[in-house]
C-alpha positions in Angstrom: 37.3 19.2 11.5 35.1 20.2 8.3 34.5 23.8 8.2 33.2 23.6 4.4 29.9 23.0 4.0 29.5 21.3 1.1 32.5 19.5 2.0 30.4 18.0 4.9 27.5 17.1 2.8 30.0 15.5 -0.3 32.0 13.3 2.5 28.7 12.3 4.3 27.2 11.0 0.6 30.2 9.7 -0.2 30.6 7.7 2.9 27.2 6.5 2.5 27.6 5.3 -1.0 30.8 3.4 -0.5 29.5 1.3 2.3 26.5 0.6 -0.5 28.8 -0.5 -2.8 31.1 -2.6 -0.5 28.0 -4.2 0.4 27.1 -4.7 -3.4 30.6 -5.9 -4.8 32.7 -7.5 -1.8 29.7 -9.7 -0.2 31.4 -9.2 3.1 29.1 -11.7 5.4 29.4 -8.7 8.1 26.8 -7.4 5.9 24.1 -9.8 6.7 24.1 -9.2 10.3 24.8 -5.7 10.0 23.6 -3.3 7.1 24.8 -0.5 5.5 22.6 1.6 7.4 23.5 1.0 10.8 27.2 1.2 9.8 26.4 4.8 8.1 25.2 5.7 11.3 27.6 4.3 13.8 30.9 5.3 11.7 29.2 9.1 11.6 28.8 8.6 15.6 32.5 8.2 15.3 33.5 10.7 13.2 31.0 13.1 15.4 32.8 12.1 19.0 36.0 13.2 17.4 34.5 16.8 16.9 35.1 16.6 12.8 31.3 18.2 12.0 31.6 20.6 14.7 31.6 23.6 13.2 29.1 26.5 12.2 28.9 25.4 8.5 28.3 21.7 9.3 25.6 23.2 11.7 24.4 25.7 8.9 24.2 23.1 6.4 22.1 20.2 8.3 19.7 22.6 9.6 19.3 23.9 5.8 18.6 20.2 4.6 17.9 17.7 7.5 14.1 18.9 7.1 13.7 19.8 3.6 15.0 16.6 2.9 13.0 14.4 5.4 9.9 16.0 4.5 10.5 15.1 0.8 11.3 11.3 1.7 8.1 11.0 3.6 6.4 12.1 0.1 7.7 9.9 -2.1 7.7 6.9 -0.2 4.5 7.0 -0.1 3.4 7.0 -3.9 3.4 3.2 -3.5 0.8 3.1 -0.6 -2.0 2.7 -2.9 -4.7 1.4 -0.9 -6.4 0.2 -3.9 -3.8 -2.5 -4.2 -3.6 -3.1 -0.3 -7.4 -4.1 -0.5 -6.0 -7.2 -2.9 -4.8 -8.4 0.4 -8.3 -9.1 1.6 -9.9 -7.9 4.9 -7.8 -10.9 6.7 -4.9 -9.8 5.7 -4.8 -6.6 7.0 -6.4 -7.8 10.5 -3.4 -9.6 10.8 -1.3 -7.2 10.1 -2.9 -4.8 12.3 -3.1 -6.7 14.6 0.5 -6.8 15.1 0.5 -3.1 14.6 -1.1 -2.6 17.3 0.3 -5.6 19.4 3.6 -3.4 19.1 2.2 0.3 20.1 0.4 -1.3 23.1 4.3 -3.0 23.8 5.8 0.4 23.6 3.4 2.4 25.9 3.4 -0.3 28.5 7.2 -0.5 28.3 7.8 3.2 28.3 5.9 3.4 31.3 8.2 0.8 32.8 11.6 1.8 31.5 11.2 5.5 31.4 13.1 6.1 34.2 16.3 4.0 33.1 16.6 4.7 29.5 18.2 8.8 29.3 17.2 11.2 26.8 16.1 13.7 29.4 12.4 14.8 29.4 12.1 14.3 25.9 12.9 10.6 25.9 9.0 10.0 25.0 9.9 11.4 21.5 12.8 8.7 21.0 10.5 6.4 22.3 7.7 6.9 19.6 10.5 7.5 17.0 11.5 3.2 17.7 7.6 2.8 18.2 6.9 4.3 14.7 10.2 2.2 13.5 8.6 -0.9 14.2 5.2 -0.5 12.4 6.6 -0.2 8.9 10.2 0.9 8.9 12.9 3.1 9.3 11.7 5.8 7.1 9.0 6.2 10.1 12.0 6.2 12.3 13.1 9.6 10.9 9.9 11.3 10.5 9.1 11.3 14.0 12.8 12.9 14.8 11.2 15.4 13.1 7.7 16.0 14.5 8.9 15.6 18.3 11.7 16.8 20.4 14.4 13.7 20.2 17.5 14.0 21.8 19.8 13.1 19.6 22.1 10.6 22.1 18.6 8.8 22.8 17.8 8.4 18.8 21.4 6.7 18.9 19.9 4.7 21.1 17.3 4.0 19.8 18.1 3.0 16.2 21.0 0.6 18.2 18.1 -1.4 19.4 16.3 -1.4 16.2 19.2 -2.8 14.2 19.7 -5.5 16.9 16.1 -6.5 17.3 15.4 -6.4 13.5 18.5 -8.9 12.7 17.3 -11.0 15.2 13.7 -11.0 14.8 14.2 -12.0 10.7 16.2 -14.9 12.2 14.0 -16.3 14.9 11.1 -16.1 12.3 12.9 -17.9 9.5 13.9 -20.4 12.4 10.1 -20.7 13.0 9.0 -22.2 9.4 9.6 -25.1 10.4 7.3 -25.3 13.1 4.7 -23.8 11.2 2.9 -26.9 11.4 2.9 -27.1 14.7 1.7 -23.7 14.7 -1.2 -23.8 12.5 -2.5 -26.8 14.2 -2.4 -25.1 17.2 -4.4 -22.9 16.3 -6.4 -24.1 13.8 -5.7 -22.0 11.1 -7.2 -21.4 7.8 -5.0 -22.1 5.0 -7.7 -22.3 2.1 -7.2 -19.3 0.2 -3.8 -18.4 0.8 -2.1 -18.9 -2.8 -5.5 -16.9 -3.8 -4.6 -14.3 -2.3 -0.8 -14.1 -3.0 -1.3 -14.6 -6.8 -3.3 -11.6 -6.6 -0.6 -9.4 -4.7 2.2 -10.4 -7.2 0.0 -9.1 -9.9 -0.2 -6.4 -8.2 3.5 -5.6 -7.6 4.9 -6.6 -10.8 2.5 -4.5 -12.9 4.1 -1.5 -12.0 7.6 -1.9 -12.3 9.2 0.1 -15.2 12.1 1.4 -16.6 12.9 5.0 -15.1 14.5 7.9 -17.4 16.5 10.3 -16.4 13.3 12.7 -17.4 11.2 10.5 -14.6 14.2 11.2 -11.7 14.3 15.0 -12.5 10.2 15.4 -12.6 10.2 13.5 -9.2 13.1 15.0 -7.7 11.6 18.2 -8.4 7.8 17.3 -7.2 9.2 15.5 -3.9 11.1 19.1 -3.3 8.3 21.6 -3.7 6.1 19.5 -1.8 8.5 19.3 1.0 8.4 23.3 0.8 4.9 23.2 0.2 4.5 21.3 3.2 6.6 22.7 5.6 4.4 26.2 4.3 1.2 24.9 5.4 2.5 23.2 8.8 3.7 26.7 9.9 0.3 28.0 8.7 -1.8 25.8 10.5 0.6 26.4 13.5 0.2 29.5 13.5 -3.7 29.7 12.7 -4.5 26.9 15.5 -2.3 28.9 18.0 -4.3 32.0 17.1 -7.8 30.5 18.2 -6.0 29.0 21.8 -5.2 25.8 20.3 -1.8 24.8 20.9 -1.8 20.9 21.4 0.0 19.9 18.3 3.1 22.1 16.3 4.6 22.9 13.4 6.4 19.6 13.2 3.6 17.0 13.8 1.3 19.5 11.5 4.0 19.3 8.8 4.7 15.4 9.0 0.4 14.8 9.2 -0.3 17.5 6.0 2.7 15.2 3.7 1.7 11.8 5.3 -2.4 12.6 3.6 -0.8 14.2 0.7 1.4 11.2 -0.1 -1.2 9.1 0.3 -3.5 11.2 -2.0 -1.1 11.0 -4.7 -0.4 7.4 -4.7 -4.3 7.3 -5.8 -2.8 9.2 -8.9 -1.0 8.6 -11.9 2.0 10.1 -9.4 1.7 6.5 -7.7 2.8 4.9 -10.8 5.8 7.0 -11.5 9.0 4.6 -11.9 12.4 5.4 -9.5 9.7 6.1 -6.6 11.9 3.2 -5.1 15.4 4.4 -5.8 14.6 8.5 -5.3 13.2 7.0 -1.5 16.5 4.9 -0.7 18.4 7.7 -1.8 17.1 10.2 0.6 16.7 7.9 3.2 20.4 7.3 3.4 20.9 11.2 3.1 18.9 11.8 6.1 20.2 9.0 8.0 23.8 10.4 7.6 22.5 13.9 8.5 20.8 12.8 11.9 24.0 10.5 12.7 26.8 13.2 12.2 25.0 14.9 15.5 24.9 12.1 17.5 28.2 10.5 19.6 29.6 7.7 21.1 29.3 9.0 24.8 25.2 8.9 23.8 24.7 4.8 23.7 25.9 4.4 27.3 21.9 4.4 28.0 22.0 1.2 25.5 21.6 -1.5 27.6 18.5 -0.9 28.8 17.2 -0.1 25.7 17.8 -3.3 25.2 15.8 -4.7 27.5 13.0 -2.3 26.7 12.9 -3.3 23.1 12.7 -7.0 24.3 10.0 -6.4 26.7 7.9 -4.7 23.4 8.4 -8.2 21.5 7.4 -10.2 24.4 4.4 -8.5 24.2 4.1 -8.9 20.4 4.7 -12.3 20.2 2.3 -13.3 23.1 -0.5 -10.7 21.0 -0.1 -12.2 18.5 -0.5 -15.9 19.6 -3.7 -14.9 21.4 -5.1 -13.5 18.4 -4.3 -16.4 16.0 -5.6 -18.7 18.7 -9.1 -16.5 19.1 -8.8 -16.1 14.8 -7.0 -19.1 13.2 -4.7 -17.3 11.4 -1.5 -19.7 10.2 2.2 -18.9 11.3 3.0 -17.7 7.5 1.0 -14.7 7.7 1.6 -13.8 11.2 5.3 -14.4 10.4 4.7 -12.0 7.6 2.8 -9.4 9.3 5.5 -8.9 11.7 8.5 -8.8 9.8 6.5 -6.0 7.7 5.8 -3.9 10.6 9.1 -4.1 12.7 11.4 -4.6 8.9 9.4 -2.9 6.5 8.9 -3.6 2.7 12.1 -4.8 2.1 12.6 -7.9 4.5 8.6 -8.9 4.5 9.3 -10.9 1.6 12.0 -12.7 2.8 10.0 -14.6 5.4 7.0 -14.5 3.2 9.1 -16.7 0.9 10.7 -18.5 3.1 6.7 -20.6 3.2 6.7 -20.3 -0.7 8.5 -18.1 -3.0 5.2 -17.5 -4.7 4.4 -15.3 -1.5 6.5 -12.5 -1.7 4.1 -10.0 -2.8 2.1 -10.8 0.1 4.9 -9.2 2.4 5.6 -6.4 -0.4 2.2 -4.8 0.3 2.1 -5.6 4.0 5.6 -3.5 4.3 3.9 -0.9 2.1 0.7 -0.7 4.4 3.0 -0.3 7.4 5.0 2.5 5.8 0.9 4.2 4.8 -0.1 4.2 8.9 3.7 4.2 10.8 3.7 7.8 11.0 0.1 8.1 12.7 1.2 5.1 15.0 4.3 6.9 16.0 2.4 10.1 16.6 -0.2 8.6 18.8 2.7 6.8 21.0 4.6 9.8 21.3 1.4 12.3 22.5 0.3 9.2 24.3 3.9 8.9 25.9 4.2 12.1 26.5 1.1 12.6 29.2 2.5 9.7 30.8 5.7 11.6 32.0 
């Protein structure tokens, strides 16, 4: 057991960083099939099972950062949601992609309505629920923000990230398998191809123009600002909280308040010189895996016997995506390339949209950049909506 507190924090970095290396120096193939992340998570579920973080100053410490830290995440990934540079993507674009979007939240409601009953968690299994929802429109950084603006049972997060990890392997395969029928596809449904390449010269442009070297003066300035906004933040959810609750208006708390009031502000900034600032990348992985480790060392083993039908849950969702989204490509013409790309970028994120989007041409990867970075702008709202929506369905 760890009964040091900054003992607890040092082992859980430093567990986290040395899958990230192992990944970056040994190319271990178990790597492609399952990242870093998940293994961060599932080796703290471990470590948690065999009591090592129960004690009062691991308890102490992750309710002193898991917040403060998730709050300041939230911010700074969103300095890149510009929506300036989004609108480069064309009105057809973004119909696709939100399109899936909401292919995906209508999935989850249906489904929850279904499964509720099978998959744990308790009463509160709504908020796990519109935690994977708000996962799947954008990313995991979604994921966490929601563990933080509803009551999630830890076990059922477990869960819940289990079937995210599964589905989002799977889902970059099965789309990769599908270039090749792209053809097929797009003939189909008639699609529009014309002003494809158009379109995805303009998004590199926009993506490459902004890539600089950070200093350390850049990481310190944004460490700092990411920080005093989480505080800032956290100020005027409590505030609000308070003032709604004063006037008989209780519907939403501190939590949502808190995650809503950093979501705008993020996205304010990223209008700003702030958007621009270099390391916004780097500073936003980093504290991703921070939180990730936090939320995983309170989680256990015993918690994914509810796994299986999560399973199924998360399968039912993209049955209903996929047959969405063939409806509306039939009813719109849009080509398998886009859709393809649309979907990775809401269920993957950022990070794998390109992968698919180049799969159809490398000269398309900035195509799924700023599709990822849309989802990551409007995952948060998604996931709120599912959850309150979820949560008069009980």
């Amino acid at each position: 057991m760890i009964t040091n507190g900054f003992t607890y924090i040092a082992f859980l970095m430093f567990l986290a960083g040395a899958l990230l290396a192992a990944e970056k120096y040994t190319r271990w193939k178990g790597f492609e099939y399952v990242p870093p992340l998940v293994w961060i998570y599932v080796l703290n579920m471990i470590f948690c099972t065999m009591g090592m973080y129960q004690s009062e100053a691991c308890s102490a410490v992750y309710s002193a950062l898991k917040n403060n830290l998730l709050y300041a995440m939230i911010f700074v990934m969103l300095l890149r949601c510009d929506f300036r540079k989004l609108a480069k993507l064309g009105g057809r674009m973004l119909a696709i992609f939100l399109g899936g979007a909401a292919s995906i939240l209508i999935g989850f409601i249906v489904a929850f309505v279904i499964f509720k009953g099978t998959l744990g968690g308790g009463e509160t299994i709504w908020g796990a629920m519109a935690a994977l929802c708000a996962s799947w429109i954008g990313g995991s950084a979604n994921m966490a923000a929601m563990q933080a603006a509803f009551p999630v049972d830890p076990g059922a997060y477990g869960c819940a990230l289990a079937v995210d990890t599964v589905y989002y392997s799977l889902w970059i395969a099965l789309l990769l398998i599908a270039v090749r029928f792209s053809g097929k596809w797009d003939k189909a449904v008639k699609a529009d191809t014309t002003k494809l390449q158009a379109v995805a010269d303009a998004a590199n442009a926009e993506v490459a123009k902004d890539k600089k070297k950070a200093t350390s003066a850049d990481w310190i300035f944004l460490i700092g600002l990411s920080l005093i906004v989480s505080a800032l933040s956290q100020w005027v959810g409590a505030t609000l909280n308070s003032a709604l609750s004063s006037v008989g208006v209780s519907v939403f708390d501190k939590g949502t308040l808190t995650t809503v009031f950093v979501t705008v502000l993020g996205l304010v900034c990223a209008l700003t010189p702030l958007g621009k600032l270099p390391a916004v990348e780097e500073l936003s992985n980093v504290y991703l895996y921070a939180v990730v480790s936090l939320l995983a060392s309170t989680a256990t083993l015993v918690d994914l016997i509810s796994a299986p039908m999560w399973i199924v849950a998360g399968l039912f969702v993209l049955v209903i995506h996929t047959l969405a989204m063939f409806l509306l490509a039939k009813a719109f013409h849009w080509d398998l390339c886009m859709v393809s790309t649309a979907s990775l970028a809401n269920i993957g994120g950022s990070a794998s949209a390109p992968i698919v989007a180049s799969a159809y041409d490398p000269s398309y990867a900035g195509i799924g950049v700023l599709m990822g970075v849309f989802g990551a702008a409007i995952g948060n709202f998604c996931g709120l909506a599912a959850g309150y929506i979820m949560q008069a369905l009980i």
